[in-house]
BABA-327704 format. One record per residue (C-alpha): x, y, z. Coordinates in steps of 0.1 Angstrom, whole numbers, padded with zeros to 4 digits, always signed. Layout:
XYZ...
END
This chain:
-0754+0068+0590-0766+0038+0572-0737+0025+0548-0746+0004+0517-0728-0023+0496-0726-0020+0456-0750-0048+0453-0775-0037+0479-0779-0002+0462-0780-0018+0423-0808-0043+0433-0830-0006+0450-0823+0009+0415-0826-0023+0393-0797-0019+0376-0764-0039+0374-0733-0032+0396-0713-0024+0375-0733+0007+0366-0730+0015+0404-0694+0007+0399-0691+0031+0368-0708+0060+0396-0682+0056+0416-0652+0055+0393-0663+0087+0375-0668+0102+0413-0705+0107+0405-0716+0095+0436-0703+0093+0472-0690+0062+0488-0666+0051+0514-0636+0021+0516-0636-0005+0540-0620-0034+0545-0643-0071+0546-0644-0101+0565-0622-0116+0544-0598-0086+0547-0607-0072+0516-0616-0040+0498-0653-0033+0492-0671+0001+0488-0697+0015+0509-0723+0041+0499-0742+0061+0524-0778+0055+0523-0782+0096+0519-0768+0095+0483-0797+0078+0470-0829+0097+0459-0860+0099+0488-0879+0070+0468-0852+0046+0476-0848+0054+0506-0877+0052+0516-0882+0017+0502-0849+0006+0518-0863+0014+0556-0896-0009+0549-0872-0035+0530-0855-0034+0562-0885-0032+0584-0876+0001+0602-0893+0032+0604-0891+0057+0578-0880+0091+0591-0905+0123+0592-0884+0141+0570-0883+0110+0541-0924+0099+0548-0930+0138+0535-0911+0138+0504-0940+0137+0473-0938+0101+0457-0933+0103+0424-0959+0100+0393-0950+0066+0384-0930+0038+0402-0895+0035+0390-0886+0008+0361-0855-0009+0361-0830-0003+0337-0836-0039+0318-0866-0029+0312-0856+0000+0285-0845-0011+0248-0810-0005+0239-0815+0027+0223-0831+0041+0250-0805+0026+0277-0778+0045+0258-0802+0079+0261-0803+0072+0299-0765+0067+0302-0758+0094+0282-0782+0122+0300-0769+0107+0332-0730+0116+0320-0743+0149+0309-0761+0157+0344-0733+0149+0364-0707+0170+0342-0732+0198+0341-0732+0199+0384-0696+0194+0385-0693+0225+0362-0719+0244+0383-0701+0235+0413-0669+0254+0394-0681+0285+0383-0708+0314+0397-0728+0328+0394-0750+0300+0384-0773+0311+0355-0736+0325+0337-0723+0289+0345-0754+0271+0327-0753+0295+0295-0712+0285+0296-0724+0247+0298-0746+0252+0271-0723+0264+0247-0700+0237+0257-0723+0210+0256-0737+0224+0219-0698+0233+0207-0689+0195+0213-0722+0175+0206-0737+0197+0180-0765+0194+0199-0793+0223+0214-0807+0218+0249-0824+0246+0267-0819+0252+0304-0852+0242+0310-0845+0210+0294-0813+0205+0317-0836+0212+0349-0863+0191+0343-0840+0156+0335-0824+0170+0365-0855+0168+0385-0863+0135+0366-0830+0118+0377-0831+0129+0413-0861+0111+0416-0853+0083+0394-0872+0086+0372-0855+0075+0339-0887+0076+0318-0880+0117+0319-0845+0109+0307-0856+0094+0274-0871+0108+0242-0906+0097+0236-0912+0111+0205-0932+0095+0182-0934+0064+0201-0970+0062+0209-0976+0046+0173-0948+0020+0185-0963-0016+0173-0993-0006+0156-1000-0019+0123-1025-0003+0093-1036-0041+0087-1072-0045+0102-1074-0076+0120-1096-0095+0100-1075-0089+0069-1043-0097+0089-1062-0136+0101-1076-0140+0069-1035-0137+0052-1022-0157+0084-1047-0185+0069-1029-0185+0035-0991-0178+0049-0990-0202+0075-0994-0234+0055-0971-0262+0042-0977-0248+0004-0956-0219+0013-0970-0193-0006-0953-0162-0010-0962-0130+0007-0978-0115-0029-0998-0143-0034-1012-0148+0002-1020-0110+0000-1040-0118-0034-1059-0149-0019-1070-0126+0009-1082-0097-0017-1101-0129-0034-1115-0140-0001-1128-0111+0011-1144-0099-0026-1157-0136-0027-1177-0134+0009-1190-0092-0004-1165-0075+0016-1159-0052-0012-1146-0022+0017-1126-0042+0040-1107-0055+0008-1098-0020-0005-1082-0010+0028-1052-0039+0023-1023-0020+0024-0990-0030+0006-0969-0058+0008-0940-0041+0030-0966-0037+0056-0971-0074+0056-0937-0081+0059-0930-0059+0091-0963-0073+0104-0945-0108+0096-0914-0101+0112-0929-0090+0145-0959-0109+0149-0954-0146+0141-0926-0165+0160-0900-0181+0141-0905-0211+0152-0939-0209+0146-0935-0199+0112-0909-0228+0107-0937-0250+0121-0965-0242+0098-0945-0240+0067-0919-0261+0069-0932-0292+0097-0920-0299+0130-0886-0314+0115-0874-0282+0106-0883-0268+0140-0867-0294+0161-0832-0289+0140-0834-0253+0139-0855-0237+0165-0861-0266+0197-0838-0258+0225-0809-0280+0229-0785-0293+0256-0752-0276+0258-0724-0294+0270-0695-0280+0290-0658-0292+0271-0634-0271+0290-0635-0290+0321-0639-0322+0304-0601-0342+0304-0590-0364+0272-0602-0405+0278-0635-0393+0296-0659-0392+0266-0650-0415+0236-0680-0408+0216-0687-0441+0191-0707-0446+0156-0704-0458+0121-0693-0441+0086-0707-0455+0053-0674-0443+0031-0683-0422+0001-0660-0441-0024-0663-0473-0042-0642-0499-0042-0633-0536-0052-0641-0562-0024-0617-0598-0026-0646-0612-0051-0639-0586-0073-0674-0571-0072-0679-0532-0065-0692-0523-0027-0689-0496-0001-0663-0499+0031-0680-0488+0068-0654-0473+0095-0665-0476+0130-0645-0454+0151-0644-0439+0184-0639-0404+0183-0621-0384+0220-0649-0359+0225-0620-0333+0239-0599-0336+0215-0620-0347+0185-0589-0368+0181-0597-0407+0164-0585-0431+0195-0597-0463+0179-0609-0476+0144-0620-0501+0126-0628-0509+0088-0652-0532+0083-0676-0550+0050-0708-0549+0071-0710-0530+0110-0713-0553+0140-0708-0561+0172-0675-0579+0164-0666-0542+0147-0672-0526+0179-0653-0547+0198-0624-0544+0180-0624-0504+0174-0625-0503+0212-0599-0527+0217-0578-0507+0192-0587-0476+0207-0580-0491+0244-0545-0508+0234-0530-0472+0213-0544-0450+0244-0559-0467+0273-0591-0472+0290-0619-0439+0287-0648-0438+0316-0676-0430+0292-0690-0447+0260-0710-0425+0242-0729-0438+0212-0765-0444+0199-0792-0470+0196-0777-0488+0168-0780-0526+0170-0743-0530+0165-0732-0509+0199-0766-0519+0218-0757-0557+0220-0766-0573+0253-0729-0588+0260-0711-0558+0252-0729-0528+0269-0764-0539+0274-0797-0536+0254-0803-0500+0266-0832-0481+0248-0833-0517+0229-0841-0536+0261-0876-0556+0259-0899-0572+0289-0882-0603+0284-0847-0588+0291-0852-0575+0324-0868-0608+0340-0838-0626+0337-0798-0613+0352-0770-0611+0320-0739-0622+0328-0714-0589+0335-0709-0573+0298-0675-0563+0282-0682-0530+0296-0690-0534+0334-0657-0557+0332-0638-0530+0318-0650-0502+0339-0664-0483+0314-0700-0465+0318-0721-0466+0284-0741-0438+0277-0768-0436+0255-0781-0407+0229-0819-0400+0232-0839-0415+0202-0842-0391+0180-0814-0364+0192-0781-0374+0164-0773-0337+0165-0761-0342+0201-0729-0369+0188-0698-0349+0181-0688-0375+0154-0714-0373+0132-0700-0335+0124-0666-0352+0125-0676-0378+0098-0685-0346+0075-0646-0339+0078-0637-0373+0069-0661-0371+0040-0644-0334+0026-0609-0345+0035-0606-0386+0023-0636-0395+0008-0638-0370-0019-0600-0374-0031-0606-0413-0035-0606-0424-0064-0643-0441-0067-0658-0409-0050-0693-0415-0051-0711-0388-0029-0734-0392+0000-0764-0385-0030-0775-0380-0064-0765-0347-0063-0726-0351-0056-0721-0384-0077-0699-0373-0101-0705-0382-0140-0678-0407-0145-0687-0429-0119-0705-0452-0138-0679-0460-0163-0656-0465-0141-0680-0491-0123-0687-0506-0154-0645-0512-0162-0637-0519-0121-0617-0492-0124-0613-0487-0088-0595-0493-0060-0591-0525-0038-0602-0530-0004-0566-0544+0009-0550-0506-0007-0576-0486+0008-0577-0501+0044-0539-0496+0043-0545-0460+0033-0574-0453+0054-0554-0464+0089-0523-0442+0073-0547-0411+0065-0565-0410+0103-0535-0413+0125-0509-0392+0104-0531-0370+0086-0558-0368+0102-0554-0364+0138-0531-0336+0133-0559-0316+0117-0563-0281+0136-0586-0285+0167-0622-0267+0160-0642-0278+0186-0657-0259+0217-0627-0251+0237-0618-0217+0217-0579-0216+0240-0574-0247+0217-0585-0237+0187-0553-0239+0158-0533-0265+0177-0535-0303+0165-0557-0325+0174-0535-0349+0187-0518-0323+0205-0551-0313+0221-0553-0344+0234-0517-0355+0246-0519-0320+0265-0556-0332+0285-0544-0363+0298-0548-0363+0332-0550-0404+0342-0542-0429+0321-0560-0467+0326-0543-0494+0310-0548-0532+0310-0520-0551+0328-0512-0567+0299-0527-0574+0262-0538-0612+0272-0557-0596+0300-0577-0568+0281-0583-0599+0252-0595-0620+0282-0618-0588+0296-0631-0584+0259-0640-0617+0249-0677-0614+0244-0701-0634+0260-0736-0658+0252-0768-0659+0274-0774-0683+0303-0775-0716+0284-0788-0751+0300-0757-0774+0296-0770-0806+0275-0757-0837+0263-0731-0819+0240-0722-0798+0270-0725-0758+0256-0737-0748+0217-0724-0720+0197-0744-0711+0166-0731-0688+0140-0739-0685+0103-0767-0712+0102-0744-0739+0121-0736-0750+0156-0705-0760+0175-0708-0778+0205-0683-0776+0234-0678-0803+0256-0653-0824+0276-0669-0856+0294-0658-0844+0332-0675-0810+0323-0702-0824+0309-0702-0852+0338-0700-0822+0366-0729-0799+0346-0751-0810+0328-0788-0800+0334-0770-0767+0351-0772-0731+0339-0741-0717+0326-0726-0690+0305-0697-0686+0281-0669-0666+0267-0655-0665+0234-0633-0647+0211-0650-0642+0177-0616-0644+0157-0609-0678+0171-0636-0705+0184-0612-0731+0188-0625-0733+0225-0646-0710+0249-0644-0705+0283-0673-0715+0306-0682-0700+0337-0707-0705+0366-0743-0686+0366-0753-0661+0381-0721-0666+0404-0699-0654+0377-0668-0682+0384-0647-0699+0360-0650-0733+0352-0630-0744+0326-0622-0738+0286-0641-0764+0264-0626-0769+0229-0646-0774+0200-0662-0810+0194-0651-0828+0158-0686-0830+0137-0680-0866+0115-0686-0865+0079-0711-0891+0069-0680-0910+0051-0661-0902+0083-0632-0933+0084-0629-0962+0107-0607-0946+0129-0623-0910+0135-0654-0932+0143-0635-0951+0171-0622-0914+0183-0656-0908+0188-0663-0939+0204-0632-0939+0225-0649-0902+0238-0684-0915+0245-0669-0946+0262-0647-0921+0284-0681-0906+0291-0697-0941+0306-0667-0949+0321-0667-0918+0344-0700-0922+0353-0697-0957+0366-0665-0946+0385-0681-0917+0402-0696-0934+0429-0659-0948+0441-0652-0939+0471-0681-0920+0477-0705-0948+0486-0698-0975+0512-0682-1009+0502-0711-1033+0493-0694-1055+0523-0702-1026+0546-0738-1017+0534-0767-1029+0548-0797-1035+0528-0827-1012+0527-0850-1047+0537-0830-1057+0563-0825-1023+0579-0866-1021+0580-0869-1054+0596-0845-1047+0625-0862-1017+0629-0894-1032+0636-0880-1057+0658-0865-1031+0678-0897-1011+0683-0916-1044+0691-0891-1057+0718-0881-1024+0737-0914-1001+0727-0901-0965+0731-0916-0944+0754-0941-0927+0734-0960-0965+0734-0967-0960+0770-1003-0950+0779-1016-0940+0814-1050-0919+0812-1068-0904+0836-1103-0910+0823-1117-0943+0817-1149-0948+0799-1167-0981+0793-1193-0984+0764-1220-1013+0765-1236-1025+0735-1274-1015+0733-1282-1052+0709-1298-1081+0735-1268-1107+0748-1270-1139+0730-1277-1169+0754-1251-1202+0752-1271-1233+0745-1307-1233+0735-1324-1199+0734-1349-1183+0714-1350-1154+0691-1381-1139+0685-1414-1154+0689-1417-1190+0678-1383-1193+0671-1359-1220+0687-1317-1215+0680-1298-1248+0689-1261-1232+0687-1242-1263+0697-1255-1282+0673-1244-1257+0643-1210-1258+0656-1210-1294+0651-1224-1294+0615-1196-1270+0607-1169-1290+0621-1185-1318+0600-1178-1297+0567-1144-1289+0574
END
């Protein structure tokens, strides 16, 4: 006897197992307990319980012959659909004929004779459900459900109208061409353009058989997706935040410090800056994406790099190091010395190696939100709290538009009737960490909803990375410049439309002409500290050269001086004891010289010759003849005699 699991026999009648497993709990079908590999319970059902059709297709899913007594049973009308494929209504039909089969065969099993035991059932069945089946009724969804056949279980009246419309189809493309536009026209008045159309072009019939407007709107409803519809009227804005699919992310396996989620907040309030003049505070603040807890902040006139830096250090000295950065493409978080250029990155970036960033020396992974997906940033819906809890109780609420700016906002711009910066920052810090932060927790983790946020995320904390010390995280977090060529003035800074040069005469002595880089703390350029490229070494920390006035004094000119001279100096002394003593040297000349005397009096080896082959070459011109000898015809050449007339010259 062939034994099945639950899952083999739920995947031959395409339904779930725990349909199987509601068979056997009611008793409605037979099955056996065994134990597993693993030394556990499972049931087994014989293959006998199921109906000749799936048995049959079990022995060719198997590969095995299919008995003589199975290959005779008549196949039934139709293949068998799987339960998924019925609607809900009918599902609940199935399961509830099913439930009303079995009962009836367990009451049949009961009582005899038989035909008494069905008119008994009848009653019963009609006594408790209000309901009147006929015996022939019971025997043919019996006959239906041995065969599986779970179309016979359902009702199919009036269904063979099911999604048919009275809307001809030229009618229904001609109102499609009026609905689905940007001008949003109503249903009415899309169904009176089409009327109009169709009148216009002499379809006089086709434009009397429109039907009424509720027609339209079922037709509506289950003809045009809604994102389509969203599409045509509305643009593809409206689809993407409403309709586009999106990516889920996973929170309750996610520990506090592994996602701080980054960005910046334009404060709805007004307030007064130092100068007295009305402006608008920005916070940049990293947000715990477990806990939705603030770990680090920072108020700020204008958002920056420098305002970045500072949040995170904040964030990193109240609650340690997180693995993952997650912010977006702003210019103020994708800086090239703090996280890199990311999505910001150019050609030109990529030929060249930047020294390490703030990041890669902290450990910290920055992750990047696709252009154009905000929606996926937890803080952004955060921010809307800050808005509803701080912002509007300010006084100086100004609203995030037209819309919310209260009335009496302009007077009391016009009278400065508002707060300072130096009493809101103060607030602002008080508000996030004592107010704020213990908030109730509504994020994705429903276990956690209720409990403070700062609760949330004390109770997540699984590894905590801290800096040794706060002079090494202010050393990991200085920020840092490009490669730079060190010049006369050793290294330049420029900020604000001026430059400071850094410079000592030994570094500038030891590296000039050389490619360096350079650290520096934007709260104090005092000094910077320099170090090797692309090796990444220390060097040494420059201070910050005096700039002279052009009525600079006598004596801040000879400091000056006295530093140039220093300069000289070391680069006259740097030969000493490097080179030989001039005693010792020998000149360049002379070395030459005693060279070539060498090579003249004992010739190396390579002067010897010896070949093998020697040839002799004669001239082909005729010898000329000592004494008197002629040349040519007629002509008589007395060579002793022009020797002596020469010697006569001379």
């Amino acid at each position: 006897m062939h034994l099945l699991t639950v899952k083999e026999v739920a995947e031959l009648k395409g339904c779930s197992k725990q349909y199987i497993l509601n068979l056997i709990a009611g008793n409605r079908i037979q099955y056996e307990i065994k134990m597993n590999k693993s030394n556990r319970q499972q049931y087994l059902i014989p293959l006998t319980e199921l109906s000749p059709v799936l048995q049959r297709k079990w022995y060719k899913k198997q590969g095995l012959p299919v008995p003589s007594d199975l290959s005779k049973a008549a196949a039934p009308l139709r293949e068998p659909k799987p339960l998924e494929s019925y609607t809900e209504d009918q599902r609940r039909q199935i399961g509830w004929w099913i439930g009303v089969l079995d009962e009836w065969q367990s009451f049949r099993a009961e009582h005899n004779p038989l035909s008494d035991a069905d008119t008994a059932f009848l009653a019963k069945l009609y006594d408790r459900e209000r309901l009147k089946i006929s015996a022939g009724t019971l025997y043919r969804k019996w006959a239906a459900y041995k065969l599986d056949d779970l179309d016979g279980l359902i009702d199919k009246r009036g269904q063979w109208r099911k999604g048919e419309t009275n809307i001809h189809p030229d009618v229904w493309r001609i109102f499609l061409s009026y609905y689905l536009d940007q001008a949003r026209f109503s249903v009415p008045k899309c169904i009176r353009h089409t009327g109009e159309y169709l009148r216009h072009k002499g379809n006089e019939a086709l434009a009397d058989t429109i039907p009424p407007r509720d027609s339209f709107y079922r037709q509506i409803g289950k003809d045009i997706p809604a994102a389509v519809k969203a599409y045509q009227r509305k643009g593809s804005k409206a689809v993407h935040d409403r309709y586009a699919p999106y990516i889920s992310r996973m929170y309750d396996g996610m520990m506090s410090n592994d996602y701080w989620v980054g960005d910046n907040h334009t404060f709805d309030f007004i307030s007064l800056g130092e100068d007295g003049r009305p402006h608008r505070l920005y916070l940049t603040a990293f947000l715990d994406a477990r806990s939705l807890a603030f770990v680090g902040w920072k108020i700020t006139y204008t958002p920056c790099g420098d305002a970045t830096l500072a949040a995170l250090k904040h964030g990193i000295l109240r609650n340690g190091l997180p693995t993952y950065l997650y912010v977006d493409n702003g210019s103020e978080f994708l800086v090239h010395d703090i996280g890199g250029r990311g999505h910001r990155k150019k050609k030109k970036d990529v030929e060249e190696i930047e020294p390490p960033t703030v990041l890669r020396r902290l450990g910290i992974t920055m992750i990047n939100a696709i252009p154009g997906n905000p929606e996926a940033k937890v803080i952004e819906r955060v921010f809307r709290d800050v808005k509803d809890e701080l912002s509007r109780s300010v006084k100086g609420f100004c609203g995030g538009t037209p819309d919310e700016r209260p009335e009496r906002l302009a007077a009391m711009v016009k009278a400065l009737d508002l707060p300072t910066d130096q009493e809101l920052i103060e607030q602002i810090n008080t508000f996030i960490e004592g107010y704020f932060n213990h908030l109730p927790y509504n994020g994705a983790v429903k276990k956690d909803h209720g409990k403070p946020r700062i609760q949330v995320y004390n109770e997540n904390i699984m590894e905590l990375r801290r800096p040794k010390s706060e002079e090494d995280l202010h050393l990991l977090m200085m920020r840092s410049s490009r490669p730079v060529k060190v010049g006369r003035k050793g290294v330049r800074f420029g900020i604000a439309g001026y430059n400071i040069n850094y410079w000592t005469e030994e570094f500038c002595l030891g590296w000039q002409d050389k490619r360096v880089y350079y650290r520096y703390d934007p709260d104090d350029l005092s000094s910077v500290r320099v170090y090797s490229y692309p090796e990444d070494v220390y060097i040494t920390t420059l201070p910050a050269d005096d700039v002279l006035a052009y009525n600079a004094t006598s004596d801040e000119i000879k400091k000056g001086m006295r530093r140039i001279s220093k300069y000289n100096k070391l680069v006259r002394e740097w030969t000493d004891g490097r080179i030989l003593a001039q005693k010792e040297k020998i000149s360049a000349y002379d070395l030459m010289q005693m060279t070539a005397r060498q090579n003249i009096e004992n010739p190396p080896e390579y002067m010897e010759h010896n070949p093998k082959v020697i040839s002799l070459i004669q001239s082909e011109e005729p010898a000329i003849v000592s004494g008197t000898g002629t040349d040519g015809p007629g002509v008589v050449i007395d060579l002793q005699r022009m020797i002596r007339n020469r010697e006569r010259q001379e």
